[in-house]
PQR file of N, CA, C, O and H, with PARSE charges and radii, in Angstrom:
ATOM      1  N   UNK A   1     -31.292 -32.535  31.593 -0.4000 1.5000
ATOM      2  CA  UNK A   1     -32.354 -33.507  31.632 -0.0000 2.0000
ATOM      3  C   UNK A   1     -33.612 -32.952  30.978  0.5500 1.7000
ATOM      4  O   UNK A   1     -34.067 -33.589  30.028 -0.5500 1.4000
ATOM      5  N   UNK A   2     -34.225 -31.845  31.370 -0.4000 1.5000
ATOM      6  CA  UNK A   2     -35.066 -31.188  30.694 -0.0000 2.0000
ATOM      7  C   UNK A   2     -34.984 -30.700  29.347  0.5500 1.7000
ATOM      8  O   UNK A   2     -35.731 -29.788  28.994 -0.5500 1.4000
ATOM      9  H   UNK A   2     -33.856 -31.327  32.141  0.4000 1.0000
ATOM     10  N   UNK A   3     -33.973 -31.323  28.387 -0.4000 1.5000
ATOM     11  CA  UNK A   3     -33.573 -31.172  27.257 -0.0000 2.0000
ATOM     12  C   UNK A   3     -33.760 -32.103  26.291  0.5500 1.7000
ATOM     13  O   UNK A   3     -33.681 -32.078  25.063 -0.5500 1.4000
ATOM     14  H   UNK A   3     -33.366 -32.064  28.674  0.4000 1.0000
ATOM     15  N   UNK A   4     -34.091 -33.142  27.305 -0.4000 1.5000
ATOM     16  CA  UNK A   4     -34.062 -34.823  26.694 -0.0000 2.0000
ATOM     17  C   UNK A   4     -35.099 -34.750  25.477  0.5500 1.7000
ATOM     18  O   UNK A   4     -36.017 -33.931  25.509 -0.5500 1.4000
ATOM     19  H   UNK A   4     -34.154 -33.162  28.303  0.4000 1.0000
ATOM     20  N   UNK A   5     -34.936 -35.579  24.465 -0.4000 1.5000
ATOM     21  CA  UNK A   5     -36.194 -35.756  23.142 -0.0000 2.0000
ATOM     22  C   UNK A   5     -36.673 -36.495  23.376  0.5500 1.7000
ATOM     23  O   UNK A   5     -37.296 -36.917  22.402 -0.5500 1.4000
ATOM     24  H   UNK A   5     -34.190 -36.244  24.439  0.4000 1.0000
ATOM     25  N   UNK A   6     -36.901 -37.359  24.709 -0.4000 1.5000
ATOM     26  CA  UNK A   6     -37.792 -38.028  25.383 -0.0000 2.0000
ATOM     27  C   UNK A   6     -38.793 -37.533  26.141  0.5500 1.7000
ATOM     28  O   UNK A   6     -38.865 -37.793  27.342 -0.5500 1.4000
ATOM     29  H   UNK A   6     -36.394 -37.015  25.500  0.4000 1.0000
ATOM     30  N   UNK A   7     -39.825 -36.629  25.398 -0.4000 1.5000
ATOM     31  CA  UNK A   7     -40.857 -35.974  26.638 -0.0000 2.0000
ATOM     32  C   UNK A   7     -41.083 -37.054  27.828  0.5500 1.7000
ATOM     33  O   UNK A   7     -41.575 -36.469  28.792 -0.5500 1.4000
ATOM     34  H   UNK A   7     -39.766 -36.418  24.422  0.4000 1.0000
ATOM     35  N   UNK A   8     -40.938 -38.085  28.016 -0.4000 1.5000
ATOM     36  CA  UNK A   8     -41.474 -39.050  29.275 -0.0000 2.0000
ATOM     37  C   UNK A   8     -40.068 -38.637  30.084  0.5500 1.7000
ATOM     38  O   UNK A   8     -40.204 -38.354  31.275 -0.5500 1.4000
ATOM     39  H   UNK A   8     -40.538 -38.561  27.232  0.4000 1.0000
ATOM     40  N   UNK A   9     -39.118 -38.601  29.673 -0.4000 1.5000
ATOM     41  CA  UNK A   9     -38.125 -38.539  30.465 -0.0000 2.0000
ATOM     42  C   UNK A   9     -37.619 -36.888  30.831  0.5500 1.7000
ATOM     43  O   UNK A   9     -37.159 -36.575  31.929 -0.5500 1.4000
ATOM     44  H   UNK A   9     -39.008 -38.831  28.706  0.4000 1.0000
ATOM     45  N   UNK A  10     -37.787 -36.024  29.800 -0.4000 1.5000
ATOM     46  CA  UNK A  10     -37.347 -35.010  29.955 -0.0000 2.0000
ATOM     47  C   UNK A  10     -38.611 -33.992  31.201  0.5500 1.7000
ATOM     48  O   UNK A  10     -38.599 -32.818  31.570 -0.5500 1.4000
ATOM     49  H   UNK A  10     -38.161 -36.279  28.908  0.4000 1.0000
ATOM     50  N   UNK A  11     -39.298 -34.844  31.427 -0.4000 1.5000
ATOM     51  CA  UNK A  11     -40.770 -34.761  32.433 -0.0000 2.0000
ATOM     52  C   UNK A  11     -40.640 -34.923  33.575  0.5500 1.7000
ATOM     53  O   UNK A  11     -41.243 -34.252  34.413 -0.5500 1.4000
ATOM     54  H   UNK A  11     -39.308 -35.798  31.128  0.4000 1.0000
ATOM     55  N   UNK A  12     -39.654 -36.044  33.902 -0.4000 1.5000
ATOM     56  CA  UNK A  12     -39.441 -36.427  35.108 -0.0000 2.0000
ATOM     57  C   UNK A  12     -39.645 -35.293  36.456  0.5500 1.7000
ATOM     58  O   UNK A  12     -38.898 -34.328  36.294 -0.5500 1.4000
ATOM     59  H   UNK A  12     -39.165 -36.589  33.222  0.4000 1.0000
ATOM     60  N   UNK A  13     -40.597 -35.185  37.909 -0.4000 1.5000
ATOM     61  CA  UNK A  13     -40.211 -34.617  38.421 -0.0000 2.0000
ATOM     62  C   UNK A  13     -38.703 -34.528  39.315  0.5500 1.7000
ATOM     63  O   UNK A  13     -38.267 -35.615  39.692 -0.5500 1.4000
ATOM     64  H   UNK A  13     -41.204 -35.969  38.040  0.4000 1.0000
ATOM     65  N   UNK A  14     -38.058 -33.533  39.597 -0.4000 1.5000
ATOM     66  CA  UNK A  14     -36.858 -33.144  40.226 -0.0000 2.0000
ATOM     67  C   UNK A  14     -37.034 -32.400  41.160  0.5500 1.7000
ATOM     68  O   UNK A  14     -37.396 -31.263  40.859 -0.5500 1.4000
ATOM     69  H   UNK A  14     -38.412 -32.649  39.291  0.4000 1.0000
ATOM     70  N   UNK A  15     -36.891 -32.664  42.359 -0.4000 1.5000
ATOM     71  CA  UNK A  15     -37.180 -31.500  43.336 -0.0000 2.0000
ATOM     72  C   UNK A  15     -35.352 -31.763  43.673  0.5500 1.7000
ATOM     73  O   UNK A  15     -34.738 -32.824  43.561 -0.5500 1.4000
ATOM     74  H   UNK A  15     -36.597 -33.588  42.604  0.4000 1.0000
ATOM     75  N   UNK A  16     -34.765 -30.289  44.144 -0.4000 1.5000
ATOM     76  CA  UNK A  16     -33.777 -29.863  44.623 -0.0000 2.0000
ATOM     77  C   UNK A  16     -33.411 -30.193  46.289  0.5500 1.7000
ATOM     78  O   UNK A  16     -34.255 -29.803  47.096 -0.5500 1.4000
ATOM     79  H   UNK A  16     -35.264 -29.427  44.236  0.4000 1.0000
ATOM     80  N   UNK A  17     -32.183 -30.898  46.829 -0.4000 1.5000
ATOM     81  CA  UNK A  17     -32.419 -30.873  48.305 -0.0000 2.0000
ATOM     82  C   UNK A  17     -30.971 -30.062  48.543  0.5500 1.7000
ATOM     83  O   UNK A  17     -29.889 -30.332  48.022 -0.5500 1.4000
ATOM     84  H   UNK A  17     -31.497 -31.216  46.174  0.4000 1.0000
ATOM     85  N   UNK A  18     -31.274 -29.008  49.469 -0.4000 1.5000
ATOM     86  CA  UNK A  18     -29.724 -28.764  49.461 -0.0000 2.0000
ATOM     87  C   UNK A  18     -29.743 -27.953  50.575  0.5500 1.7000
ATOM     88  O   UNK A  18     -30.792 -27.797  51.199 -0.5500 1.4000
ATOM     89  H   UNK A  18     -32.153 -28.789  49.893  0.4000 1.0000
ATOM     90  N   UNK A  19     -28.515 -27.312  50.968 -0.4000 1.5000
ATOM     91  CA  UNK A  19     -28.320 -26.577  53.020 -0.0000 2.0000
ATOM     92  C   UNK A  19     -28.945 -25.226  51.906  0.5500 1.7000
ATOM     93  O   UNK A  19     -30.104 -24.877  52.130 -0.5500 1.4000
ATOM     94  H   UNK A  19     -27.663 -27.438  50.461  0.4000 1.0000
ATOM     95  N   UNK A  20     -28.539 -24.840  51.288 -0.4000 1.5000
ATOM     96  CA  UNK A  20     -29.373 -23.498  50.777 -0.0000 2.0000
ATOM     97  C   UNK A  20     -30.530 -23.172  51.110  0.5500 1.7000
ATOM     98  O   UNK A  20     -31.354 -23.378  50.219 -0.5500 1.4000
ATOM     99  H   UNK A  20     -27.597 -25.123  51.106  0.4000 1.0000
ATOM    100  N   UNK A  21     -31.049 -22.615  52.318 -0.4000 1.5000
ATOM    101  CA  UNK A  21     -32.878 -22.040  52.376 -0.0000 2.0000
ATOM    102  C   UNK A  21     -32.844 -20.866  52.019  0.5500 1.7000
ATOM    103  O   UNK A  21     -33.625 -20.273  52.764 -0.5500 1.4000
ATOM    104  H   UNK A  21     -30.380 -22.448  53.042  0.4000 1.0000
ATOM    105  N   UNK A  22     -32.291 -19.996  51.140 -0.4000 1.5000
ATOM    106  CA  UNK A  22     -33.269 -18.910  51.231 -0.0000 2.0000
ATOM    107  C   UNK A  22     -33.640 -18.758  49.893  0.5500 1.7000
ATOM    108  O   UNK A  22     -33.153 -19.384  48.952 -0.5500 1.4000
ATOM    109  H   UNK A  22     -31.657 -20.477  50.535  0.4000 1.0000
ATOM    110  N   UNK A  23     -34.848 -17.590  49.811 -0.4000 1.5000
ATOM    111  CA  UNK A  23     -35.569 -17.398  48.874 -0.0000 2.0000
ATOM    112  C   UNK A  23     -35.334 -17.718  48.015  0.5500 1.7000
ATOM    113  O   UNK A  23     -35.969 -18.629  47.483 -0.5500 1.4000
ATOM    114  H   UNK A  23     -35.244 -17.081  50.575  0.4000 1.0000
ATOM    115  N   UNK A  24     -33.814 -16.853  47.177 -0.4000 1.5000
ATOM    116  CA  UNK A  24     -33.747 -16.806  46.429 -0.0000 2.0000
ATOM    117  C   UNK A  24     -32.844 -18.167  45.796  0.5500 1.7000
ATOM    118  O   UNK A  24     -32.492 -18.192  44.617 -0.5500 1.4000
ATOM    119  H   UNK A  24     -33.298 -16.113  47.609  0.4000 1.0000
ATOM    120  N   UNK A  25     -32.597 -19.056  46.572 -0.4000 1.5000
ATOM    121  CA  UNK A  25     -31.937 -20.385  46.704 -0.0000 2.0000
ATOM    122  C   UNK A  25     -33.227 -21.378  45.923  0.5500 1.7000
ATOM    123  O   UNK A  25     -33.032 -22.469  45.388 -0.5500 1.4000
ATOM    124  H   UNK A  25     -32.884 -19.036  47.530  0.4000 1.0000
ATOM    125  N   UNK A  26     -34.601 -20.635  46.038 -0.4000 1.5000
ATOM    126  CA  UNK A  26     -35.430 -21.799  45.677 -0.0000 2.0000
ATOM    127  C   UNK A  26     -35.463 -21.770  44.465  0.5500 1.7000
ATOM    128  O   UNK A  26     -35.533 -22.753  43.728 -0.5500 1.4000
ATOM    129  H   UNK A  26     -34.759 -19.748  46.472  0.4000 1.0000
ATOM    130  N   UNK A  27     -35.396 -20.189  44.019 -0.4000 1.5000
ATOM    131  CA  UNK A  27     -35.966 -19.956  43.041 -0.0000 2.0000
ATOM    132  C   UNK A  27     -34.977 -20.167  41.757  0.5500 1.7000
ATOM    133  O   UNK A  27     -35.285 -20.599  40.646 -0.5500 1.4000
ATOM    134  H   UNK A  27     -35.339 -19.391  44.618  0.4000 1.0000
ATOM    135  N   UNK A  28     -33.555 -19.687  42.283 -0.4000 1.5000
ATOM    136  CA  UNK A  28     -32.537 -20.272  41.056 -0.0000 2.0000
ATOM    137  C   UNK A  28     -32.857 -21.954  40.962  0.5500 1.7000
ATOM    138  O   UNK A  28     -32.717 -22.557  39.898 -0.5500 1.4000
ATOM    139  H   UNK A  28     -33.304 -19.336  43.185  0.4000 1.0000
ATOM    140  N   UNK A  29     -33.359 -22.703  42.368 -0.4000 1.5000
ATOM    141  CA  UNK A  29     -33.380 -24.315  41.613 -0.0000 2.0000
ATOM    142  C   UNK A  29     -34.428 -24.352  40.605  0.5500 1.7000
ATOM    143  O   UNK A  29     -34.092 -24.807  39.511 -0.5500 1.4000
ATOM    144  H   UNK A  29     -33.473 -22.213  43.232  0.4000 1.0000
ATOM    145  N   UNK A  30     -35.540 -23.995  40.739 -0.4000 1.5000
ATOM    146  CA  UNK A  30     -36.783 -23.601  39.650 -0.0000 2.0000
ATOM    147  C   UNK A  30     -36.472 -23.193  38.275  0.5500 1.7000
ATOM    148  O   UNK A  30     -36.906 -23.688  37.234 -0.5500 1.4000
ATOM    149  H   UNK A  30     -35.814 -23.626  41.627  0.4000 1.0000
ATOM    150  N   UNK A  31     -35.480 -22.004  38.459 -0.4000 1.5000
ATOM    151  CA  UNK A  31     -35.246 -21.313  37.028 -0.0000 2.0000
ATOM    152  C   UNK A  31     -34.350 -22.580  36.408  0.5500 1.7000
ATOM    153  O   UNK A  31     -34.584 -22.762  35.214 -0.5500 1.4000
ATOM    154  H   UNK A  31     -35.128 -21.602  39.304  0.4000 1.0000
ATOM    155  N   UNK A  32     -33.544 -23.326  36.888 -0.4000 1.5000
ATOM    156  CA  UNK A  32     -32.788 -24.045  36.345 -0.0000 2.0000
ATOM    157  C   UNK A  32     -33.886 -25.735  35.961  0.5500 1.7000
ATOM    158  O   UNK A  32     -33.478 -26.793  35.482 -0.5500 1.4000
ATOM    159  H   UNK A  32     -33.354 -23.178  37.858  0.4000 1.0000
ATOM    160  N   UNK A  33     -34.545 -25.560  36.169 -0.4000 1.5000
ATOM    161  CA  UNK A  33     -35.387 -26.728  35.848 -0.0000 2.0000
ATOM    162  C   UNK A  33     -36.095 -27.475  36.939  0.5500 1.7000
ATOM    163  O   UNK A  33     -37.041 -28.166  36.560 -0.5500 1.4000
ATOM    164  H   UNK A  33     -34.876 -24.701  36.558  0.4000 1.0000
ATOM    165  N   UNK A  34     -35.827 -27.469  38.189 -0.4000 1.5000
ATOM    166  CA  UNK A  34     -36.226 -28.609  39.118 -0.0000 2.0000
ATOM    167  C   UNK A  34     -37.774 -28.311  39.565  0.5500 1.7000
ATOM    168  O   UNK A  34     -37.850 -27.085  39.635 -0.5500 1.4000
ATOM    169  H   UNK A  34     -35.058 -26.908  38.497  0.4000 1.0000
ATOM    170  N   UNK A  35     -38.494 -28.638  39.754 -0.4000 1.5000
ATOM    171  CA  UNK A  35     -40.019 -28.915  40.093 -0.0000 2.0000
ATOM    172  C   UNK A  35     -40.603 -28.606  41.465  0.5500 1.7000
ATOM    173  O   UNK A  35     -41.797 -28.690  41.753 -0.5500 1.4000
ATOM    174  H   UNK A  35     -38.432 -29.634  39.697  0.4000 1.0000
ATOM    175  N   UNK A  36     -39.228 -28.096  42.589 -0.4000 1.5000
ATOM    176  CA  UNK A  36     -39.230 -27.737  43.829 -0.0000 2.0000
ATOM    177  C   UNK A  36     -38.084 -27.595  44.338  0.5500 1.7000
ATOM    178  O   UNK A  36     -37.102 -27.694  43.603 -0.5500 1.4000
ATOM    179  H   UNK A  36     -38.258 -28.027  42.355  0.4000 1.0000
ATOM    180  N   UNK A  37     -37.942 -27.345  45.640 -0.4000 1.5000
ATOM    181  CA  UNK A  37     -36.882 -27.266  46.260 -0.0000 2.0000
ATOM    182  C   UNK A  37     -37.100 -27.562  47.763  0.5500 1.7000
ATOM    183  O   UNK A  37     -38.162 -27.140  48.219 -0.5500 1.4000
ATOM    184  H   UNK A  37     -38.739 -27.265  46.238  0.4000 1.0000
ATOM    185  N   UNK A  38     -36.316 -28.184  48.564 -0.4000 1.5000
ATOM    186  CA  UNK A  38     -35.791 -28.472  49.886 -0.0000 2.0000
ATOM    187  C   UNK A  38     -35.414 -28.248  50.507  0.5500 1.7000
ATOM    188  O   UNK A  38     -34.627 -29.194  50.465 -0.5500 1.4000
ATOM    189  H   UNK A  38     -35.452 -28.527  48.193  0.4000 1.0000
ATOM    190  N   UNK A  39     -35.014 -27.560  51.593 -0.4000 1.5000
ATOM    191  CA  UNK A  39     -33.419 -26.911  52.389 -0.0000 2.0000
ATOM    192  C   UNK A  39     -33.222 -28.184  53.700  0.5500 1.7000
ATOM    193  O   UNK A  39     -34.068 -28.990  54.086 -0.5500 1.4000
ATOM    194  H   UNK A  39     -35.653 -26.792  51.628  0.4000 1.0000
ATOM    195  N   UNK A  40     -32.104 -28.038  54.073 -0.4000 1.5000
ATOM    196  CA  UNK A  40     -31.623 -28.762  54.949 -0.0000 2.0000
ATOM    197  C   UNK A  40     -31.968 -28.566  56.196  0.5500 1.7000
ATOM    198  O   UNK A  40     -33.114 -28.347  55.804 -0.5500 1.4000
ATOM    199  H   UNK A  40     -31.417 -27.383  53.759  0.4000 1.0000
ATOM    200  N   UNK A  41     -32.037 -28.466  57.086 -0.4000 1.5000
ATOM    201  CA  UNK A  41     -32.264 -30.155  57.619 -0.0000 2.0000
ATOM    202  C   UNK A  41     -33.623 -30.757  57.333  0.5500 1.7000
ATOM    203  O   UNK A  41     -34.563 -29.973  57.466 -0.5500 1.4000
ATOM    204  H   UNK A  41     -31.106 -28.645  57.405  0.4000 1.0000
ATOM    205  N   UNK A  42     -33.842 -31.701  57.054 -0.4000 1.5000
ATOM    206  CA  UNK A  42     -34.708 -32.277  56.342 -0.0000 2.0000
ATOM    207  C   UNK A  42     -36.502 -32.396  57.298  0.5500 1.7000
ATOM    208  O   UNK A  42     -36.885 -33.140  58.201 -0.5500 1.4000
ATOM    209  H   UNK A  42     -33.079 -32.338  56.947  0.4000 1.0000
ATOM    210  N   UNK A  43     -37.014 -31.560  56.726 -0.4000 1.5000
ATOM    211  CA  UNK A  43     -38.387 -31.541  57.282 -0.0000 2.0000
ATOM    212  C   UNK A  43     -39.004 -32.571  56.699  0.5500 1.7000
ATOM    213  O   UNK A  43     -39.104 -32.453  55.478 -0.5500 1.4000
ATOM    214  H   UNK A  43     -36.703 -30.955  55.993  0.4000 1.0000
ATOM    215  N   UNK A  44     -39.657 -33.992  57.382 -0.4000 1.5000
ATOM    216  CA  UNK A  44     -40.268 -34.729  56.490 -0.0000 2.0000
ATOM    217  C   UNK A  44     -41.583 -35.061  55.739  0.5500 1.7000
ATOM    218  O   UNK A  44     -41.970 -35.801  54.835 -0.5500 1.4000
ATOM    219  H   UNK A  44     -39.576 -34.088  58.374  0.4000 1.0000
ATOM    220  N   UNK A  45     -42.320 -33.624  57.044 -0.4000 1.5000
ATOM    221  CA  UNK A  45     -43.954 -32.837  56.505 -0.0000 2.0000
ATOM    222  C   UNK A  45     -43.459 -32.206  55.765  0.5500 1.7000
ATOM    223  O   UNK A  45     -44.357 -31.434  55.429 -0.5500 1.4000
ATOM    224  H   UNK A  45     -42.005 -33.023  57.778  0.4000 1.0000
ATOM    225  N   UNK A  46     -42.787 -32.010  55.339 -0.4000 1.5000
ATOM    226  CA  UNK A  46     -42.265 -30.682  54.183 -0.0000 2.0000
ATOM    227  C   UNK A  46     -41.801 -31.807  52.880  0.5500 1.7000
ATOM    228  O   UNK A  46     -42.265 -31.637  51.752 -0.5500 1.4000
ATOM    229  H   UNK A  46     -42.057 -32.638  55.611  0.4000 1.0000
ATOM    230  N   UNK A  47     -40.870 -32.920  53.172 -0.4000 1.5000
ATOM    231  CA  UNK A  47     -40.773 -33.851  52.103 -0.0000 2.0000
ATOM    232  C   UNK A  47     -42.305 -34.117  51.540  0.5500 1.7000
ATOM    233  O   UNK A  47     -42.763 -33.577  50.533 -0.5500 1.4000
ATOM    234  H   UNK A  47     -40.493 -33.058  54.088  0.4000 1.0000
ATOM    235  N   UNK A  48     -42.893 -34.897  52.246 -0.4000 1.5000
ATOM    236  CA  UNK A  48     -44.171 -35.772  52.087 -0.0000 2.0000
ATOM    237  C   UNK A  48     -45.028 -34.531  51.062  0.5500 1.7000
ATOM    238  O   UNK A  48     -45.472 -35.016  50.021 -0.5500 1.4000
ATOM    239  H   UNK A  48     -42.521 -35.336  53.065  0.4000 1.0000
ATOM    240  N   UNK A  49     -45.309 -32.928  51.267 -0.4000 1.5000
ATOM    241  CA  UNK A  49     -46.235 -31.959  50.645 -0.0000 2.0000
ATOM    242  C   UNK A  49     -45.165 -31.800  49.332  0.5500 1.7000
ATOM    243  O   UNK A  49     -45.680 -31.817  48.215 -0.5500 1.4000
ATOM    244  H   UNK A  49     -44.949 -32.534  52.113  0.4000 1.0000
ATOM    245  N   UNK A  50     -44.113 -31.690  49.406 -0.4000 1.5000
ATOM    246  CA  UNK A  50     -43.435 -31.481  47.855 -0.0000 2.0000
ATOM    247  C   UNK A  50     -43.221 -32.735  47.073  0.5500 1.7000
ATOM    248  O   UNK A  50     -42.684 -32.629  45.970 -0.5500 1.4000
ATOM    249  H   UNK A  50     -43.694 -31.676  50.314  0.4000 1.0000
ATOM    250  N   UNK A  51     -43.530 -33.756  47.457 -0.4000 1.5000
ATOM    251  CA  UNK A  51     -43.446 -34.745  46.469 -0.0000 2.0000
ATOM    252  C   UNK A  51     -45.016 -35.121  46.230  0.5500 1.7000
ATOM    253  O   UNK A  51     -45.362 -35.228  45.054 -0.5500 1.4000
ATOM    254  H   UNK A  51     -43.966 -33.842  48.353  0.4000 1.0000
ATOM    255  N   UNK A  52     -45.967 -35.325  47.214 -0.4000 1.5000
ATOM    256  CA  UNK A  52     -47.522 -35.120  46.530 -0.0000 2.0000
ATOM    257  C   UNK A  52     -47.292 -33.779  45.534  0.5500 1.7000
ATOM    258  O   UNK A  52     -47.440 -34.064  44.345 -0.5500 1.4000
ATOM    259  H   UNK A  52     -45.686 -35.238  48.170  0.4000 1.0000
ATOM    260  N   UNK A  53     -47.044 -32.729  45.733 -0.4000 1.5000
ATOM    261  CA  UNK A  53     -47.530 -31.829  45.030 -0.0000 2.0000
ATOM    262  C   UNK A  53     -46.898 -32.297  43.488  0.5500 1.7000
ATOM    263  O   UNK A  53     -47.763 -32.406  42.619 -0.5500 1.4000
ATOM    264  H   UNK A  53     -46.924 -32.497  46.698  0.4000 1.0000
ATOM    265  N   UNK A  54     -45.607 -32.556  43.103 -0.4000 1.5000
ATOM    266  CA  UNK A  54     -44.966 -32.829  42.182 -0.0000 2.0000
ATOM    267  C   UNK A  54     -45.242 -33.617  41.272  0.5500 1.7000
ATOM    268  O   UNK A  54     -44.924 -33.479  40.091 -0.5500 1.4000
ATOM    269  H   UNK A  54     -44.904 -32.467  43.809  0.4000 1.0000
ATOM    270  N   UNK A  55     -46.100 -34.860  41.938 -0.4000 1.5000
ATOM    271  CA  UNK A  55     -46.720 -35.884  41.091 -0.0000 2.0000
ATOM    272  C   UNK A  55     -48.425 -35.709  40.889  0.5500 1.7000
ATOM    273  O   UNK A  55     -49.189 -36.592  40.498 -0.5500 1.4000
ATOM    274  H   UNK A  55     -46.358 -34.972  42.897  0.4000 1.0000
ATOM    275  N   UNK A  56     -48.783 -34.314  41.270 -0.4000 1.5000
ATOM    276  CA  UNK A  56     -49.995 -34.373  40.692 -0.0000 2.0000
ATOM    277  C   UNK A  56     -49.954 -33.670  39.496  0.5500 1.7000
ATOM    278  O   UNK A  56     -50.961 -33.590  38.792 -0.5500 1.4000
ATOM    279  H   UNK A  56     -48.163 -33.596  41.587  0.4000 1.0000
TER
END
């Protein structure tokens, strides 16, 4: 996706949701392109701060 020749699209934020929490779980989603990351079970003060942060 981050490859796209559509800068509007290849822009898109992506945050990662997945049972993976640790460190280094965030950081391979990052290196691979995504804009954040999530771990499971779903914190929804933790949703709500990574998606403000993503769209500013």
């Amino acid at each position: 996706m981050r490859e796209l020749s559509d800068e509007g699209k290849a822009h898109i934020p992506i945050v990662a949701l997945t049972a993976n929490a640790f460190e280094e779980d965030r950081k391979m989603a990052i290196s691979k392109g995504m804009n954040d990351h999530i771990a499971k079970p779903i914190d929804v003060k933790k949703v709500e701060e990574v998606i403000i942060s993503v769209l500013k």
